[in-house]
VEXKOL-600112 format. One record per residue (C-alpha): x, y, z. Coordinates in steps of 0.02 Angstrom, whole numbers, m for minus. Layout:
! VEXKOL-600112
px py pz
X Y Z
...
END
This chain:
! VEXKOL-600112
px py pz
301 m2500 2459
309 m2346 2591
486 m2260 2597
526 m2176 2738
666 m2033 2707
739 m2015 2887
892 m1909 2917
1039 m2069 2859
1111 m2034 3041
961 m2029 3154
917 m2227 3185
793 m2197 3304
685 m2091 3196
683 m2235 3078
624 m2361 3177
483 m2217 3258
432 m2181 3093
409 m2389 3028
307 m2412 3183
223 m2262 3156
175 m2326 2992
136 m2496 3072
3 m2422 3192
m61 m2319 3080
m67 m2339 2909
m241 m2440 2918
m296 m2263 2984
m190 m2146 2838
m285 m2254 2701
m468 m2252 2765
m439 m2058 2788
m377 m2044 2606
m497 m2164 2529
m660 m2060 2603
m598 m1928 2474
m510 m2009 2327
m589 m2182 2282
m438 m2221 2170
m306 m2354 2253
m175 m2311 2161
m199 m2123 2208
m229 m2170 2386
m39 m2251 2388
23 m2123 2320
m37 m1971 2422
m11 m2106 2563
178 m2126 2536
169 m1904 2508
121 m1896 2683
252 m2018 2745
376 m1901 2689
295 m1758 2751
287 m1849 2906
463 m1884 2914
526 m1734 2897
449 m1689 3076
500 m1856 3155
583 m1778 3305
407 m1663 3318
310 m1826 3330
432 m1932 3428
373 m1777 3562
172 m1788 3539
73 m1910 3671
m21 m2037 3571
m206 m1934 3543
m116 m1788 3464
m3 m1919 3361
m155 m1995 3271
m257 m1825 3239
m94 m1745 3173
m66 m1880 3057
m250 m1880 3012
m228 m1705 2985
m84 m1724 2877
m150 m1860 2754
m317 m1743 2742
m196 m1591 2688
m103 m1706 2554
m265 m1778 2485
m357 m1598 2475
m183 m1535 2366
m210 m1698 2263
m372 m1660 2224
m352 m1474 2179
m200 m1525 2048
m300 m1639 1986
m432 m1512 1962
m303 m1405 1878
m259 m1552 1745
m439 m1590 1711
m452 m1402 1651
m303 m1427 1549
m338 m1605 1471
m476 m1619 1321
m554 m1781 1282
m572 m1807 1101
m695 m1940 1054
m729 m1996 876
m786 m1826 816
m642 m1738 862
m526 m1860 792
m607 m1854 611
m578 m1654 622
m377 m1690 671
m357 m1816 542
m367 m1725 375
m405 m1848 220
m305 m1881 82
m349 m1786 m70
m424 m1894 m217
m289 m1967 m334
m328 m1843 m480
m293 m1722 m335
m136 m1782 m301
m85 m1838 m479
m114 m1632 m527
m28 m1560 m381
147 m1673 m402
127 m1626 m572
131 m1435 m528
285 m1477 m398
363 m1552 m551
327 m1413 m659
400 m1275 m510
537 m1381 m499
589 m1385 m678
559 m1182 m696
629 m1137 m535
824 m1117 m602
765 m1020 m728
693 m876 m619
794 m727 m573
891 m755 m408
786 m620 m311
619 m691 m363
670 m845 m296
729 m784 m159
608 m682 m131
449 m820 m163
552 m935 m31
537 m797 95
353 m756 77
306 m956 48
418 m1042 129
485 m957 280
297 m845 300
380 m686 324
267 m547 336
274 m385 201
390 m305 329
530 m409 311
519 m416 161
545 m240 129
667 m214 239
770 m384 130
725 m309 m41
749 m112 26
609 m43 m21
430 m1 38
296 m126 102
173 m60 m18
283 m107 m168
308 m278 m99
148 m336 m167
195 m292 m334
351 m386 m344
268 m542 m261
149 m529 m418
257 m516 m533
373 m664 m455
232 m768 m440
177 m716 m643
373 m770 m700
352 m925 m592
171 m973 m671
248 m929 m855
393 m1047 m825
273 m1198 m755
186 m1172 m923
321 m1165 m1004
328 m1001 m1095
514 m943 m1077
473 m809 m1182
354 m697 m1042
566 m679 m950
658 m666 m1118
520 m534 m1169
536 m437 m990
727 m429 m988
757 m373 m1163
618 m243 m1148
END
């Protein structure tokens, strides 16, 4: 279905433009479909140039009837050369993925014993992570969880990035001790 977007006033223009469209649109589609095979892309760079067209009804309502058709030619040649150079610019943009590249997106489950170790080790964390000092927690949630850089972490614990290393370590050390479940490694530390 063709819409034709005539000034709402201008009734004369409207009917010009439907029997433009009448006379011509056998003409509009044969130009279109020498360059762009698809019919659903022909209707739509079709019903582009309608509106194009209509914005320069009172221009055409002027033009004896030789001019009329090459304009119009011209016209639906312009819309169906921008078509095709948009679609050359999604083409560049769009990447098919067969079956290979689907088995690299889709990342396998780990094997059960996998799994069965690594919940065990969230249950473990989970268990020792009250225990740990309110800075190394902090400051393991920074690093791990919100992947701040050595940085900002300096400039949260005020101090240099070289010594942020060494705290990480020792963090991560108090963290591992407590997933064990040697309490003593923090009792040892804090009363030394």
């Amino acid at each position: 279905m063709i819409v034709f977007t005539v000034p709402a006033g201008d009734p004369s223009g409207k009917a010009f433009m439907k029997d433009l469209y009448q006379k011509y649109s056998r003409l509009m589609y044969a130009t279109v479909l020498r360059m762009i095979p698809d019919c659903q892309d022909c209707e739509d760079i079709v019903q582009d140039a309608v509106e194009s067209l209509c914005k320069k009804v009172h221009t055409l309502m002027g033009l004896p009837a030789p001019a009329l058709s090459v304009y119009i030619v011209y016209t639906v040649k312009n819309r169906a050369r921008n078509f095709q150079r948009h679609q050359t610019v999604v083409d560049r943009h769009i990447v098919p993925i067969g079956n290979a590249g689907l088995e690299r997106l889709e990342s396998p489950d780990p094997p059960p014993e996998t799994r069965l170790e690594l919940e065990e080790q969230m249950n473990a964390l989970y268990r020792g992570w009250p225990q740990l000092p309110e800075q190394d927690r902090e400051l393991l949630y920074r690093k791990y969880v919100l992947r701040q850089d050595n940085e900002e972490l300096a400039e949260f614990l005020r101090c240099k990035p070289d010594s942020v290393r060494m705290r990480l370590t020792r963090a991560k050390r108090k963290a591992a001790a407590l997933m064990k479940g040697d309490e003593s490694h923090d009792r040892a530390r804090t009363l030394a």
